[in-house]
C-alpha positions in Angstrom: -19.6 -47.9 58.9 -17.6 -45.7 56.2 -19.8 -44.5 53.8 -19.3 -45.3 49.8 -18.5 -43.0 47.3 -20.8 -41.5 45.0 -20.6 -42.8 41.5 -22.4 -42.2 37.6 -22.3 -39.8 35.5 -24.1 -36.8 38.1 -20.7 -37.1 40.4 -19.0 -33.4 40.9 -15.1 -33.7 40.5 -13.4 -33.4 43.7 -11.2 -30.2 44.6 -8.0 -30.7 42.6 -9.1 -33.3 40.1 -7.6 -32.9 36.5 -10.7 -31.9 33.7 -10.0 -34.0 30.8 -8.8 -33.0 27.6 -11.7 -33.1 26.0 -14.1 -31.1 28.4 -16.0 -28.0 27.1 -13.8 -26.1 30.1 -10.6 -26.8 29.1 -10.9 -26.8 25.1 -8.3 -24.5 23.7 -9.8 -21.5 21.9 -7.8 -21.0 18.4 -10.2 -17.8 17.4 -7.4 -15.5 19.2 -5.0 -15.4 16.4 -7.6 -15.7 13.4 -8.9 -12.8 15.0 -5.8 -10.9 15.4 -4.4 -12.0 11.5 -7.9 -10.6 10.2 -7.3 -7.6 12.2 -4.2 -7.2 10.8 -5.4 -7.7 7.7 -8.0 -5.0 7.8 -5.3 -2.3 9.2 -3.1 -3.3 6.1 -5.9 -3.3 3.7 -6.8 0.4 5.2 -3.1 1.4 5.3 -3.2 0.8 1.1 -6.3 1.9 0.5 -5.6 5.4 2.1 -2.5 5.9 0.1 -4.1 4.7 -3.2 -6.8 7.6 -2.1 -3.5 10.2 -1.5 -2.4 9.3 -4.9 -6.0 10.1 -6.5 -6.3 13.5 -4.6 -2.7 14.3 -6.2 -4.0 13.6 -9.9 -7.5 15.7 -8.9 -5.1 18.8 -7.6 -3.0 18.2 -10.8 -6.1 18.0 -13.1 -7.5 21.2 -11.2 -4.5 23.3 -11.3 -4.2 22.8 -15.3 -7.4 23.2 -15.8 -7.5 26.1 -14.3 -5.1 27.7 -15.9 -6.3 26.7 -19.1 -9.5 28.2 -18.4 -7.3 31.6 -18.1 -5.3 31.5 -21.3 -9.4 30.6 -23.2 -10.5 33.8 -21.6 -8.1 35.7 -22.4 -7.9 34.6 -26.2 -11.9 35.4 -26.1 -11.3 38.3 -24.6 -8.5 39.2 -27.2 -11.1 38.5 -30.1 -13.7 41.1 -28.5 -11.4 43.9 -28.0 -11.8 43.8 -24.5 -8.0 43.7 -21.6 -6.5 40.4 -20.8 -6.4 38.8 -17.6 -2.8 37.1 -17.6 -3.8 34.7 -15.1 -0.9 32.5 -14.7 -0.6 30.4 -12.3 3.2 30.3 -10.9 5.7 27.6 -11.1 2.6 25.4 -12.5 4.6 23.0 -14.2 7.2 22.8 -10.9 4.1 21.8 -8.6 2.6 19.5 -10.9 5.8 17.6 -11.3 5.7 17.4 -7.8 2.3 16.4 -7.4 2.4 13.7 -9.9 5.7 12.1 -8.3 3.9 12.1 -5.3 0.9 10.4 -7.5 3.1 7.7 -8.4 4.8 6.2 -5.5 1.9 6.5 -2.9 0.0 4.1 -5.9 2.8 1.7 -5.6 1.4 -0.2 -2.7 -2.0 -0.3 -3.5 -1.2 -1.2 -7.8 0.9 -4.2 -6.4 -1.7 -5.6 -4.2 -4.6 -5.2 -7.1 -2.2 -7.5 -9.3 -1.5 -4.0 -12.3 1.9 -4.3 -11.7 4.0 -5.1 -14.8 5.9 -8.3 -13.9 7.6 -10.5 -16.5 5.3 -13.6 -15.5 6.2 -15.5 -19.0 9.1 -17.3 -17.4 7.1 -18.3 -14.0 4.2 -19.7 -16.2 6.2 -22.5 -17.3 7.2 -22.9 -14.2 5.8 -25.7 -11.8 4.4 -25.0 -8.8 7.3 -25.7 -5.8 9.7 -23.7 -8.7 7.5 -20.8 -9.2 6.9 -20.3 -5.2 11.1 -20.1 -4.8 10.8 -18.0 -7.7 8.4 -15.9 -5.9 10.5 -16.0 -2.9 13.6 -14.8 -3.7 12.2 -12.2 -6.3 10.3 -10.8 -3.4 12.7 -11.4 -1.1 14.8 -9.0 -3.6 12.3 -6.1 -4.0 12.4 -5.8 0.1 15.3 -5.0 0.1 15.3 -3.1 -2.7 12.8 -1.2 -1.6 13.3 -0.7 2.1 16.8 1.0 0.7 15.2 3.2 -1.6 13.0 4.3 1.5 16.1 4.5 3.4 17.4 7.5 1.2 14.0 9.2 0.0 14.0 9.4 4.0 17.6 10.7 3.8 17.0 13.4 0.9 13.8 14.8 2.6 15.6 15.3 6.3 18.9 16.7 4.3 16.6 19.1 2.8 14.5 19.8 5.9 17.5 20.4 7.8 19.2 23.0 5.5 15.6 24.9 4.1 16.7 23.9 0.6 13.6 24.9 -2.0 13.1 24.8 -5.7 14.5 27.0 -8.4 11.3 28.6 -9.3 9.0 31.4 -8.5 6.9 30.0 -6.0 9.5 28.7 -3.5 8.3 25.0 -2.8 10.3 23.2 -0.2 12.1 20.0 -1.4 11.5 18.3 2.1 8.0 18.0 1.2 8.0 16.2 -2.1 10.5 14.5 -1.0 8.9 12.8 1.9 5.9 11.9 -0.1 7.8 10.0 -2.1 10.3 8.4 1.1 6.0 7.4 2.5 5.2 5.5 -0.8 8.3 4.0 -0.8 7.8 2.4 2.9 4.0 1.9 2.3 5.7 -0.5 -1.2 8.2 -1.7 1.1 5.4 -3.5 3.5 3.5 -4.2 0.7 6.2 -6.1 -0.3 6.8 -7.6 2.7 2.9 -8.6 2.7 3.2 -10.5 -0.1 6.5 -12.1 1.1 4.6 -13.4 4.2 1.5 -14.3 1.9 3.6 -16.2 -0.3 5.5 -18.3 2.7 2.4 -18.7 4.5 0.2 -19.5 1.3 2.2 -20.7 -1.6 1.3 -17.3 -4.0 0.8 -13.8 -3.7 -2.7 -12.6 -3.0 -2.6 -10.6 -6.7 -2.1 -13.9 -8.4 -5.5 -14.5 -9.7 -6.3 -10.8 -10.4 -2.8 -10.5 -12.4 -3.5 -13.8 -14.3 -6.9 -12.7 -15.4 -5.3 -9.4 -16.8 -2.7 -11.4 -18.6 -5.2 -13.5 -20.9 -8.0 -10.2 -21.3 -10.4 -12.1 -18.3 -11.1 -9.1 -16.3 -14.1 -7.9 -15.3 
């Protein structure tokens, strides 16, 4: 006498059955690329923030140097008033290096400026713009500035390895080497360049940049 098969709801599948669909086993995790877009997002977010952090040490070096000197030429008119020898600290080619330290300032704070929504942007046209408008607006302007700015970094890259490869240095006392500069200001370009890129994605992905509501709270005096 064959025995029956087992039935209710305590039954074990037999080998090679097919789990349905909407078993806890086979329910399709979706965390892998949430997880991997927020840790993308945190590498980015680190990426700008270090360069923003570049650009501050440049200002502090610049604010040092001159104040530094400064400090010289006030001891030496005090020490003129007294009677007593002058220093004549002077600290070479200081105008040279500071140029070179602020233009190193200002494109590593390119990236980071953008992303906190202080850029100046002509934003009087896209506000009486509607919504699907302003996005392709977005789009292409952004779309532009890539470009843009992946060929500026292109030739910063360019001017830096010309002057790498043939020792070229300044025209001042202190013999800085134009490679150096040079590439600072090649790095902020590519950090703007995927910044700008970013924001491209963002706005594709999203419908607006990720400044948006920073920038439009600077423009009518809302900030915090």
């Amino acid at each position: 006498m064959s025995r029956p098969a087992p039935t209710g709801g305590g039954s074990r599948p037999a080998h090679g059955a097919v789990i349905p669909c909407g078993s806890r086993d086979a329910r399709p995790s979706s965390d892998g690329g949430e997880s991997t877009r927020n840790a993308m997002r945190r590498i980015l977010d680190t990426f700008y923030e270090i360069a923003l952090w570049a650009s501050a040490l440049c200002l502090v070096a610049i604010a040092l140097l001159v104040g530094v000197q400064l400090a010289g030429r006030i001891l030496d008119g005090v020490l003129s008033l007294i009677h007593l020898p002058r220093t004549d600290f002077v600290i070479l080619s200081l105008a040279e290096i500071c140029g070179y330290l602020l233009a190193a300032a200002s494109f590593l704070a390119l990236a980071p400026t953008l992303k906190s929504g202080t850029h100046i942007r002509v934003t009087m046209a896209l506000a009486v713009l509607s919504e699907p408008v302003r996005r392709f607006a977005e789009l292409f302007a952004f779309g532009l500035a890539v470009i843009a700015a992946g060929y500026m970094t292109w030739n910063f890259g360019k001017f830096a390895y010309v002057s790498w490869s043939f020792d070229e240095v300044s025209t001042g006392v202190v013999r800085v080497p134009l490679a150096y500069p040079q590439a600072m200001m090649a790095l902020g370009a590519l950090v703007l360049t995927i910044a700008l890129a970013d924001e491209l994605v963002t706005i594709l992905l999203r419908g607006r940049p990720s400044f948006r509501a920073a920038e439009e709270a600077y423009t009518v005096g809302k900030e915090n």
